[in-house]
RODO-2510 file (C-alpha; in nm, 4 decimals, decimal comma):
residues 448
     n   res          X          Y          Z
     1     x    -3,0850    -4,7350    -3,2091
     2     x    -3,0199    -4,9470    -2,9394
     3     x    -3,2853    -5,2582    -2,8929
     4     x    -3,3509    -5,5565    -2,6742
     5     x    -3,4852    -5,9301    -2,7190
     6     x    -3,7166    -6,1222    -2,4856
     7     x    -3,8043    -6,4894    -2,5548
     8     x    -4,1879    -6,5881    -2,3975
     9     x    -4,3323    -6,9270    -2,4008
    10     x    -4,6706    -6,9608    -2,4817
    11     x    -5,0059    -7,2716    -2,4096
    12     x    -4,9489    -7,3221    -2,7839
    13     x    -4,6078    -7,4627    -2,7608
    14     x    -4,4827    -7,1249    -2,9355
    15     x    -4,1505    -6,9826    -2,8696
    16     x    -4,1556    -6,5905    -2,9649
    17     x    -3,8575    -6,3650    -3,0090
    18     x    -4,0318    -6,0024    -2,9147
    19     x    -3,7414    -5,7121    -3,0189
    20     x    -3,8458    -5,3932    -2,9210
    21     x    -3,6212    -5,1276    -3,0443
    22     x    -3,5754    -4,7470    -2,8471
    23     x    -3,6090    -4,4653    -2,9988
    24     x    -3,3643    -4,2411    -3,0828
    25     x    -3,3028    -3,9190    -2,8395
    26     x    -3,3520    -3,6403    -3,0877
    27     x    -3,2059    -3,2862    -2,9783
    28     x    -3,4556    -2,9806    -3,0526
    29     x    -3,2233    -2,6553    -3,2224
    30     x    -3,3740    -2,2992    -3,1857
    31     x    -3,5271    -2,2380    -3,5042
    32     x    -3,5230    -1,9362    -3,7118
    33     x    -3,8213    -1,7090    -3,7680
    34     x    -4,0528    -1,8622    -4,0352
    35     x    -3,9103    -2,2266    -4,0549
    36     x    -4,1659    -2,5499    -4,0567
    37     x    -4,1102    -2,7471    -3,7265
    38     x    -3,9782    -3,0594    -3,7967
    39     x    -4,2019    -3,3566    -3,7550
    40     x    -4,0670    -3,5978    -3,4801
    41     x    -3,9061    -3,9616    -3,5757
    42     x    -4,1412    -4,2277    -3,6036
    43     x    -4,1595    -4,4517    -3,2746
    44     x    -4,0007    -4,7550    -3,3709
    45     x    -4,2555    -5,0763    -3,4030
    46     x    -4,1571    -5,3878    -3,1994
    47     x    -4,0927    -5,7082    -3,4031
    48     x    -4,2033    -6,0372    -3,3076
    49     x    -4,0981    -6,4034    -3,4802
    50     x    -4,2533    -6,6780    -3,3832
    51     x    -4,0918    -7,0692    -3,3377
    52     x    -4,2542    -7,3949    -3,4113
    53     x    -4,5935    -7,5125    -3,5133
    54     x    -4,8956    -7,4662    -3,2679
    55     x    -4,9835    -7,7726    -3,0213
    56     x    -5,1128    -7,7623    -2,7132
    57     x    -4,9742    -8,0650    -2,6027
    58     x    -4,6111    -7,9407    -2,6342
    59     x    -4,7414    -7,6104    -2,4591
    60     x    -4,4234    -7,4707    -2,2958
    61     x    -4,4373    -7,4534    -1,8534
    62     x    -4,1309    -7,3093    -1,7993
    63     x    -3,8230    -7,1408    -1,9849
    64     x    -3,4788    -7,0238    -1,9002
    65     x    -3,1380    -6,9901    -1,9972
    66     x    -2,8528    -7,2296    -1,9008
    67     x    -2,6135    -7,0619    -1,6815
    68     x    -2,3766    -6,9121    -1,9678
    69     x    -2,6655    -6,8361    -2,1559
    70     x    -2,5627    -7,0015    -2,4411
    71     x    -2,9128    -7,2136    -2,5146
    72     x    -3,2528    -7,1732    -2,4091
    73     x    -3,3909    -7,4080    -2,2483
    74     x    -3,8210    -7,4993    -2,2613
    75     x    -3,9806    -7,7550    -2,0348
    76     x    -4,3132    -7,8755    -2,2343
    77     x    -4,6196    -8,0318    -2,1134
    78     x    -4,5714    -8,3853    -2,2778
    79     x    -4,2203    -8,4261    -2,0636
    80     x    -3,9626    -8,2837    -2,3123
    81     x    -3,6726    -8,0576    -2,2008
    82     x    -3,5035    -7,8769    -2,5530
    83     x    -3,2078    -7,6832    -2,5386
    84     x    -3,2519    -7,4091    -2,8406
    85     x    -2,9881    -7,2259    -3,0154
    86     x    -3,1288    -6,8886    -3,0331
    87     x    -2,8964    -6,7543    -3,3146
    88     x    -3,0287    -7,0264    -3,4985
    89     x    -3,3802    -6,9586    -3,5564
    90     x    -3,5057    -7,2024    -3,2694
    91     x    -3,2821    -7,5120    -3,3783
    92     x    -3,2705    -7,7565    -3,1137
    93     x    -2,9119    -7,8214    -3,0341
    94     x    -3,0279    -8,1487    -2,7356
    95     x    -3,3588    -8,2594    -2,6430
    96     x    -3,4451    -8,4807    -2,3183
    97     x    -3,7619    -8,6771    -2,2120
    98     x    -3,8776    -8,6689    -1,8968
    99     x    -4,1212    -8,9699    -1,7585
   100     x    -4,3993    -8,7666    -1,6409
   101     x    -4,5886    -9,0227    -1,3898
   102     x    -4,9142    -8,8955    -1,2957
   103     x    -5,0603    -8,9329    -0,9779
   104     x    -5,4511    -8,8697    -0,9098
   105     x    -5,6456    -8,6773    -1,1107
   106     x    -5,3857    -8,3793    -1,1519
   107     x    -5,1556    -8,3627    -1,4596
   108     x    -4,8111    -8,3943    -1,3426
   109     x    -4,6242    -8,0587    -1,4411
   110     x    -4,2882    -7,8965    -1,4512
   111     x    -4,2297    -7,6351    -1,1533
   112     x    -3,8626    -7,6242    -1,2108
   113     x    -3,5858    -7,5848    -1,4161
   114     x    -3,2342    -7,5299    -1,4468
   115     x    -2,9356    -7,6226    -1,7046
   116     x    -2,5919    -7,4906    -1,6686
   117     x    -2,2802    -7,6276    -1,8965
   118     x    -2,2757    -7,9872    -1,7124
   119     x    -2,6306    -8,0787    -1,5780
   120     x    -2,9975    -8,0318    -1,6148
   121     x    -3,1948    -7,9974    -1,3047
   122     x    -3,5917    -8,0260    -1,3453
   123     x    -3,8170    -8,1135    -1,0943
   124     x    -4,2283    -8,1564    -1,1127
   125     x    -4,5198    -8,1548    -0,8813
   126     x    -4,5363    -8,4734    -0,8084
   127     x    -4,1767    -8,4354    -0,6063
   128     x    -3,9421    -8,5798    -0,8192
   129     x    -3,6577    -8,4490    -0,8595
   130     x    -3,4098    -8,5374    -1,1689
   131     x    -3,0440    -8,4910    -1,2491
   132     x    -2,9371    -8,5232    -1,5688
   133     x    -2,5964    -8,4576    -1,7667
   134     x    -2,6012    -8,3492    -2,0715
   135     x    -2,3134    -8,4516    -2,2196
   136     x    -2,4181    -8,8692    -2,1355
   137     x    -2,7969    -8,8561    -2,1033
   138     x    -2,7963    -9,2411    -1,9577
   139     x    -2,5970    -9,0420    -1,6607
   140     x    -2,9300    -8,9790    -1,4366
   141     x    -3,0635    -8,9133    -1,1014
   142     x    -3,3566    -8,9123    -0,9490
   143     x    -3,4605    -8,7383    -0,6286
   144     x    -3,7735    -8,7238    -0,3908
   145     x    -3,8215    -8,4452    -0,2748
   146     x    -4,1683    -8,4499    -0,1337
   147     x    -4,5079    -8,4645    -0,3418
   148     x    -4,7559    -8,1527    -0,3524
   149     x    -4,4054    -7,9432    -0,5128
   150     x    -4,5517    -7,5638    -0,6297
   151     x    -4,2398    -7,4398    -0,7006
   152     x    -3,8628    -7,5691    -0,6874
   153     x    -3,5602    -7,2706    -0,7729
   154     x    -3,1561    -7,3163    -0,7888
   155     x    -2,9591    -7,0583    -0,6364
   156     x    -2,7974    -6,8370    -0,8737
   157     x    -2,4878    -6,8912    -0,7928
   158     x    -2,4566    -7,2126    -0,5669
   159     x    -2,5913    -7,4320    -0,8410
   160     x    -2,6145    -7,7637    -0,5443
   161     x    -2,8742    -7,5308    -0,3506
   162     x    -3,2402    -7,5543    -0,4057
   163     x    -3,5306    -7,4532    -0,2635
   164     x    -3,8549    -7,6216    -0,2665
   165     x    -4,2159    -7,5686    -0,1623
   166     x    -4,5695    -7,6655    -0,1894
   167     x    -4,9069    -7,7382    -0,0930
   168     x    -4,8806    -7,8144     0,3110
   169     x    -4,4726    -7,8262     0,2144
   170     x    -4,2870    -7,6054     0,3897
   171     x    -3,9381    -7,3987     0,2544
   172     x    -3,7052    -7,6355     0,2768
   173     x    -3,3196    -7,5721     0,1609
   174     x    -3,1157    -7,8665    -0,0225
   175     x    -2,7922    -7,9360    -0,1228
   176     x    -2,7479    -8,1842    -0,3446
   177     x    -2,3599    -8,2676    -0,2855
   178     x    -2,5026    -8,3673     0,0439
   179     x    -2,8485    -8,5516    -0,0260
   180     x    -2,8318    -8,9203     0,1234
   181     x    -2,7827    -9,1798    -0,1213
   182     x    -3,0240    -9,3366     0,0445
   183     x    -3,2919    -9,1526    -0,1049
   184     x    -3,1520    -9,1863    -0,4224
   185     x    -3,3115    -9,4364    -0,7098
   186     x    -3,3601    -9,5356    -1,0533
   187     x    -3,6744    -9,4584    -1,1851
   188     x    -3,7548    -9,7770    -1,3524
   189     x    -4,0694   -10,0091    -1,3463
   190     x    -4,3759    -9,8763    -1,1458
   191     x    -4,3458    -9,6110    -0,9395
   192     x    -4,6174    -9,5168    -0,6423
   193     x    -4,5616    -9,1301    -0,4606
   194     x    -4,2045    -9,1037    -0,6041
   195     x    -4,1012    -9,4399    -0,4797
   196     x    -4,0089    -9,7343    -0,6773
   197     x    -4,2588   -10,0201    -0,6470
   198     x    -4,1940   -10,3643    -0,5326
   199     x    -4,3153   -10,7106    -0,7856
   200     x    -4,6470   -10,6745    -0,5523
   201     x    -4,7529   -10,3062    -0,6044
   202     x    -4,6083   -10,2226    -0,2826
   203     x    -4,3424    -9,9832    -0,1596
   204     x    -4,0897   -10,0952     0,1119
   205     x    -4,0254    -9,9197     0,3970
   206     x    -3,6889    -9,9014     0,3354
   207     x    -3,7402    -9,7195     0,0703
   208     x    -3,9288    -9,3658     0,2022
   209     x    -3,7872    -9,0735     0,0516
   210     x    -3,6887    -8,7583     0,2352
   211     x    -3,9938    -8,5670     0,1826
   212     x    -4,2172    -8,8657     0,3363
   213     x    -3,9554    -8,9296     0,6336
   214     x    -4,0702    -8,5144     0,7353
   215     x    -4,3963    -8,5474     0,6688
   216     x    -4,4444    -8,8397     0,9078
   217     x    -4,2345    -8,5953     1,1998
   218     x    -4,4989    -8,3268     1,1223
   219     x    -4,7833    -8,4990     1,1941
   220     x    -4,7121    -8,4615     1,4940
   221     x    -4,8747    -8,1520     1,6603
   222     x    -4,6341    -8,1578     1,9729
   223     x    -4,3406    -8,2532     1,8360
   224     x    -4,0695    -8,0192     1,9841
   225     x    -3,8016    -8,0417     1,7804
   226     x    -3,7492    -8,1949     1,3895
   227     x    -3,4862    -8,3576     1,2688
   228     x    -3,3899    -8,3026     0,9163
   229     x    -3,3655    -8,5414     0,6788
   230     x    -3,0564    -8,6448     0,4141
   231     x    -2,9656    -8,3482     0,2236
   232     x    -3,1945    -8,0547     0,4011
   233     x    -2,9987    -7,7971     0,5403
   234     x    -3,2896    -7,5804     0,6363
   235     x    -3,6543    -7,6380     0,6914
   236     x    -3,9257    -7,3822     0,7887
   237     x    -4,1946    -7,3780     0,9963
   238     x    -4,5186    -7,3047     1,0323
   239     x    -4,6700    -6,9701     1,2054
   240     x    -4,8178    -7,0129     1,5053
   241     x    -5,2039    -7,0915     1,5386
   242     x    -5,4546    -6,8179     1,4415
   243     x    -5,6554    -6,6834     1,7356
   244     x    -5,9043    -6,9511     1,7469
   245     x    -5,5726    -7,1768     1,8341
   246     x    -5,6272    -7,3393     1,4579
   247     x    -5,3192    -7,4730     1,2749
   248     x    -5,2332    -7,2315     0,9456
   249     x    -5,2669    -7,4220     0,6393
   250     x    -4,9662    -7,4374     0,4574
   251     x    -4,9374    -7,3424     0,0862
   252     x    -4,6165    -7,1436    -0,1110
   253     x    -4,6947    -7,1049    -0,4962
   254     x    -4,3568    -6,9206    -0,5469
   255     x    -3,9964    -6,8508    -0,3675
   256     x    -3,7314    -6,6571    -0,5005
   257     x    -3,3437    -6,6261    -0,3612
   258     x    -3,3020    -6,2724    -0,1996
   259     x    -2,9241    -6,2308    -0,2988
   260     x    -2,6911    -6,3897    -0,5522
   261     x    -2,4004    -6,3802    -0,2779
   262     x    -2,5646    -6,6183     0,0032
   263     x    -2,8397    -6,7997     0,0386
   264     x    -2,9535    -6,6754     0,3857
   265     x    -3,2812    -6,4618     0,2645
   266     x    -3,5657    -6,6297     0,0572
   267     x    -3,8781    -6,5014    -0,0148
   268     x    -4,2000    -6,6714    -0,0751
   269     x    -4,5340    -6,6418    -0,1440
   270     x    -4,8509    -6,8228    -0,0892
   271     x    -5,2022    -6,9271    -0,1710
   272     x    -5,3747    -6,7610     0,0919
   273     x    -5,2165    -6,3887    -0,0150
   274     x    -4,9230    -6,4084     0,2241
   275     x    -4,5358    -6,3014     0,1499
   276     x    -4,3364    -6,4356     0,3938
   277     x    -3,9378    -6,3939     0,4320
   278     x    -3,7140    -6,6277     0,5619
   279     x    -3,3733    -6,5389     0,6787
   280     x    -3,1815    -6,8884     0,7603
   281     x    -2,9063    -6,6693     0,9753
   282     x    -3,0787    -6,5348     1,2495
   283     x    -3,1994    -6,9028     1,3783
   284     x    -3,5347    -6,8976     1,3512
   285     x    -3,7445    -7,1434     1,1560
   286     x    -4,0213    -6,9208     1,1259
   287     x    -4,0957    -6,5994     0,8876
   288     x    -3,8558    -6,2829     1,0061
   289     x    -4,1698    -6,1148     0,7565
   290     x    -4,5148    -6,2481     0,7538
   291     x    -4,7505    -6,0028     0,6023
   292     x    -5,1027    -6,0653     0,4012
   293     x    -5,1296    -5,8766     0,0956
   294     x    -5,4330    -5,8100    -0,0914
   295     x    -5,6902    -6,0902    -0,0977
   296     x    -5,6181    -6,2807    -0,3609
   297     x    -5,3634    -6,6044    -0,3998
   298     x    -5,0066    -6,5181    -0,5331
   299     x    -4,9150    -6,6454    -0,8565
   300     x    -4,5223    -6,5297    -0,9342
   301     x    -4,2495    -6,3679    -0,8282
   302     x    -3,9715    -6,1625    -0,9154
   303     x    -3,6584    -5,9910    -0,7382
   304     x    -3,6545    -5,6219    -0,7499
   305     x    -3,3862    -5,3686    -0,7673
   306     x    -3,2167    -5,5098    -0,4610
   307     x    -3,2604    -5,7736    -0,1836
   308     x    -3,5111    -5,4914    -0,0311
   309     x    -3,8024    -5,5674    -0,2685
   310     x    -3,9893    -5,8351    -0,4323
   311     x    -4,2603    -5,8169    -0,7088
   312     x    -4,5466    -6,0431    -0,6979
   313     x    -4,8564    -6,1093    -0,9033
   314     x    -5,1797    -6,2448    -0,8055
   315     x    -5,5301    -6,3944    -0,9565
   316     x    -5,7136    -6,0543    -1,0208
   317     x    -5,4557    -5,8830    -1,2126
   318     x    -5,2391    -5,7210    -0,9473
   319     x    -4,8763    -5,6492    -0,9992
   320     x    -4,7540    -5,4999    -0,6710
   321     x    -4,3371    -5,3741    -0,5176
   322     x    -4,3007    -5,5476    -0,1300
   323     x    -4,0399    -5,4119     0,0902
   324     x    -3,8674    -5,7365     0,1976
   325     x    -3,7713    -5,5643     0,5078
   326     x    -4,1083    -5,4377     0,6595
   327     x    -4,3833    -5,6223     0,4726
   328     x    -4,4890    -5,2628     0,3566
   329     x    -4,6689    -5,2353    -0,0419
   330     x    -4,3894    -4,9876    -0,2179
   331     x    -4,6457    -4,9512    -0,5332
   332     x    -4,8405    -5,0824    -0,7882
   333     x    -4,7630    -5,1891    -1,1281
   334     x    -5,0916    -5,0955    -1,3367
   335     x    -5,2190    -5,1321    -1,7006
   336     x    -5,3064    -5,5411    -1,6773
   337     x    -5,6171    -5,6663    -1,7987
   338     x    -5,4986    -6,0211    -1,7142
   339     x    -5,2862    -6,2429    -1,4413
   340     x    -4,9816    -6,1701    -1,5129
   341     x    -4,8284    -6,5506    -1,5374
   342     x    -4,4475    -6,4773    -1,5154
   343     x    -4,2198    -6,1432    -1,3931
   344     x    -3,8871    -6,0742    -1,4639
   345     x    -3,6500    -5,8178    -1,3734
   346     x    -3,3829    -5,6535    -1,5877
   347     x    -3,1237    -5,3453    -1,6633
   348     x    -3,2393    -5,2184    -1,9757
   349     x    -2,8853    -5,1813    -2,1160
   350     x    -2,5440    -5,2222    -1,9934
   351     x    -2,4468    -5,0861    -1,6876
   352     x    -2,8109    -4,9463    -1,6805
   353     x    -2,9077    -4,8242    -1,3217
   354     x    -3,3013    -4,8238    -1,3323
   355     x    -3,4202    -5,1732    -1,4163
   356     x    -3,7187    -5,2305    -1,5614
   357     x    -3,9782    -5,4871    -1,5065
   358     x    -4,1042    -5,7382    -1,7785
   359     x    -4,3856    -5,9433    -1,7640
   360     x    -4,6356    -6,1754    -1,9728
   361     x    -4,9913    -6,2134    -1,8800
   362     x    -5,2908    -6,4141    -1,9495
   363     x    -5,4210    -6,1402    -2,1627
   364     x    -5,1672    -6,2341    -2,3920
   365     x    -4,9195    -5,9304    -2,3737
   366     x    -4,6331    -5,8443    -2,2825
   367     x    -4,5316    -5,5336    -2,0859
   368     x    -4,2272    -5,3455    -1,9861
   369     x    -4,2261    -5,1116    -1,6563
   370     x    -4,0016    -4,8530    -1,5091
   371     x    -3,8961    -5,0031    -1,1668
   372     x    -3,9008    -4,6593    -0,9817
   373     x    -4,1596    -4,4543    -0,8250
   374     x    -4,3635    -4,3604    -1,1299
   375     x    -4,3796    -4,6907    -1,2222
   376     x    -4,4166    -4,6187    -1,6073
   377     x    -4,5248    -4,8184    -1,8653
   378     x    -4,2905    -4,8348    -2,1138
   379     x    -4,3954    -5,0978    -2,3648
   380     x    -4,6971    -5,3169    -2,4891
   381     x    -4,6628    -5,6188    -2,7147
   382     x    -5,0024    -5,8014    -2,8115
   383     x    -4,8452    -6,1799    -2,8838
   384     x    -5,1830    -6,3484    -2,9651
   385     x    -5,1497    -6,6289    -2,7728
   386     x    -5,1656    -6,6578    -2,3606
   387     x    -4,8378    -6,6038    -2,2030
   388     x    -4,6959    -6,8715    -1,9615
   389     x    -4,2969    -6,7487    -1,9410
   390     x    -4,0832    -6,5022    -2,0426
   391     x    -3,6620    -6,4549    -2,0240
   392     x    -3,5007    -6,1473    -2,0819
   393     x    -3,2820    -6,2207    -2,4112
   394     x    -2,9493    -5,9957    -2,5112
   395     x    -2,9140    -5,6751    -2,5644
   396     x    -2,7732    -5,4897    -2,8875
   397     x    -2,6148    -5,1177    -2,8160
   398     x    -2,6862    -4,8321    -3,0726
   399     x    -2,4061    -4,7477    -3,3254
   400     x    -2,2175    -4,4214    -3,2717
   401     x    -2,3252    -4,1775    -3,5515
   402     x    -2,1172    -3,9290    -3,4648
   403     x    -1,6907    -3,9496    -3,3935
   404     x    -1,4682    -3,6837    -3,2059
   405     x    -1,1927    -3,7227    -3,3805
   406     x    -1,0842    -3,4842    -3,6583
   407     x    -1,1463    -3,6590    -3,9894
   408     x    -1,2747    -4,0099    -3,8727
   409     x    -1,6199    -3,9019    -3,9848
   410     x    -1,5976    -3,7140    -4,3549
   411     x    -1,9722    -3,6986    -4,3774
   412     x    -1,9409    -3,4548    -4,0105
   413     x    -1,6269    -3,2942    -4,1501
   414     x    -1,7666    -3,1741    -4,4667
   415     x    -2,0848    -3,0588    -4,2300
   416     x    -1,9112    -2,8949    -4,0053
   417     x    -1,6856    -2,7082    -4,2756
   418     x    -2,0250    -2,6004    -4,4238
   419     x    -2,1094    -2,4462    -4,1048
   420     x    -1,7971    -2,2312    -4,1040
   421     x    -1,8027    -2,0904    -4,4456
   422     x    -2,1565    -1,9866    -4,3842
   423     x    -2,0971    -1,8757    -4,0576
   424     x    -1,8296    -1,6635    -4,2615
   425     x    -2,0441    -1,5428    -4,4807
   426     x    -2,2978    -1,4053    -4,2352
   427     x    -2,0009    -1,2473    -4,0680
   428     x    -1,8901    -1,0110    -4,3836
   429     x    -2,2856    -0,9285    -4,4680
   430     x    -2,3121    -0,7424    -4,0998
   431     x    -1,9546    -0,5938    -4,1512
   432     x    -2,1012    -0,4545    -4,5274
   433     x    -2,4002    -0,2953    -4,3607
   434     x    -2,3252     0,0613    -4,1705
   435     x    -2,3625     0,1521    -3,8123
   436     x    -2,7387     0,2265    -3,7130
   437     x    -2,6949     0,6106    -3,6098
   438     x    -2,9625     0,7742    -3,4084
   439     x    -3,2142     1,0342    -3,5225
   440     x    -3,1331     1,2737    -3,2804
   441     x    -2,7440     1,2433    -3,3291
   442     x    -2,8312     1,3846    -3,7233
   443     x    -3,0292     1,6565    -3,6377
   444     x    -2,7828     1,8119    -3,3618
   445     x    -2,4925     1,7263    -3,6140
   446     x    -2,7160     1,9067    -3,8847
   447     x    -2,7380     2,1976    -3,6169
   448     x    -2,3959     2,2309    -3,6186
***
């Protein structure tokens, strides 16, 4: 039986290892008069295993794998970044700590993350932005990328591309080979909006970071042209005014890379129930897609089976498909009694050619969809505590029970020799009996 592993993160600072096994395909034979149907296999039960000790304040924000997926890596609420050996029972193999300043009333949070074999890439609300290697911790950069930050992704590929965006922030493309090192720091003594302080509480204007440099431009209502800033290679902007001539408040909770193979088409969505596609090719700063869907904020996303569809979730339980292309709904993902807090998508085996859909909601499950028109669900896992993240873990092939070569399987041999001799036998009891003759053909031979 072939199964698969996902890893979910949890507000309890739980790591769980959810294996849910399929069931065997089990071929129905014609049965002879008289014999007991058999009774179907037992559906195989998922198994979960839990990691670490419940605490809240080590409640996990964000997970993923480094770019080999080697290690897992977990982003937790009081500013720790593990990487965790998954084949050994959760050890933590490296562990960083992140200097979590808070601004305001809001708790500063993770809203990205990234590790590949050389660096780890985190960023949090508050707009910084940190570069860290993992083979010489002291080895560290820090980046502003602008504060108000609802969501920061690396491209998949490109791993110097990211993509940020927030609260009045618009999309904005990086690359980091390019950012200024003028808007580079160190991180050290106090620190006011991302900048480093001066001995009077003050920040110098020398010192403004990227994000502040655009947000001064913008403020402008009649500004006709931006320039970017160190390190941006693209920045969005905003729709044009509603039909009372008001300026569109700007909001993106989530953004997700189209394709692996460029970085042209990104997707995002926003607080006011908007999912808006940019395409950096065509020259235009503003949406090629701009559509309102539902009524409700958007909370995640997730790329579909191509660069045609997106998934998204939003605050009343909604998981819907988005053609990327029109703006059109494809379908709805039902069954959720909950916000569904983080999608993923996945081929559920090797070489598989329907993906599925997983996802882990604030209902505390975790559910597995057909990504087709039915839109099945396929699996429910009740994990006790409320779901923040979830990464699709490895998959492990069924064994091959049966062998078509001649003697490479005794157990099948001796079967199928079985099979013969009775098959033989059956053969010489109908020979035995006579041939059936007609009542009419005796009584006219009888005649005769």
């Amino acid at each position: 039986m072939s199964s698969r592993r996902f890893y979910t993160g949890d507000e309890q600072g739980l790591i769980k290892v959810v294996t849910i096994t399929e069931a065997p395909v089990v071929k129905v034979k014609r049965l002879r008069r008289n014999q007991p149907t058999p009774e179907p296999p037992a559906k195989p039960v998922p198994t979960v295993e839990a990691w670490g000790t419940p605490d809240r304040e080590r409640a996990i924000q964000l997970l993923c794998w480094d770019h080999e997926k080697k290690y897992l890596v977990a982003a937790r609420k009081n500013g720790l970044v593990q990487l965790i050996d998954p084949k050994s029972s959760g050890a933590v193999i490296a562990e960083f700590k992140q200097q979590l300043v808070k601004e305001g009333k809001a708790d500063t949070i993770f809203v990205g993350l990234f590790a590949n074999s050389e660096s780890l890439i985190t960023c949090t609300n508050t707009g910084i932005l940190t570069i860290q290697s993992i083979q010489n911790p002291s080895q560290t950069k820090h980046l502003n990328v602008g504060k108000g930050i609802c969501r920061m992704r690396v491209h998949p590929k490109e791993h110097h591309i990211i993509a940020t965006g927030g609260n009045e922030q618009e999309l904005t493309i990086w690359d980091l080979n390019e950012f200024s090192k003028e808007f580079s720091k160190d991180l050290q003594g106090p620190v006011i909006n991302g900048k480093k302080a001066g001995k009077d509480g003050k920040v110098p204007a020398s010192t403004a970071s990227a994000g502040t440099a655009i947000e001064k431009q913008s403020e402008s209502r009649y500004k006709s042209k931006e320039i970017l800033a160190g390190g941006q290679i693209f920045r969005s902007k905003n729709v044009k005014n509603d039909h009372l001539d008001l300026r569109v408040p700007v909001w993106n909770t989530d953004l997700q890379f189209l394709s692996h193979s460029d970085i042209s088409r990104i997707a995002v969505g926003t607080r006011h129930h908007q999912i808006r596609v940019y395409d950096t090719k065509s020259g235009a700063r503003r949406p090629v897609v701009d559509k309102e869907v539902g009524e409700m904020p958007v909370v995640a996303l997730s790329n579909g089976q191509d660069a045609s569809e997106i998934v998204f979730s939003d605050t009343v339980t909604n998981v819907y498909s988005i053609d990327t292309l029109t703006g059109s709904i494809l379908g709805q993902y039902k069954g959720f009694t909950g916000v569904a807090t983080a999608l993923a998508t996945f081929r559920p085996f090797e070489g598989g050619s329907t993906p599925h859909l997983v996802s882990v909601a604030m209902d505390r499950c975790l559910r597995v969809h057909e990504m087709n028109k039915s839109r099945k669900l396929l699996h429910k896992v009740y994990l006790k505590q409320r779901m923040t993240a979830v990464v699709v873990g490895e998959y492990t092939p069924a064994e091959h029970a049966e062998d078509d070569e001649e003697g490479a399987n005794p157990a099948k041999s001796k079967k199928a020799g079985k099979e013969e001799d009775d098959k033989g036998d059956d053969d010489e009891l109908w020979e035995s009996m006579g041939k059936l003759q007609d009542k009419k053909s005796k009584k006219r031979k009888a005649a005769k």
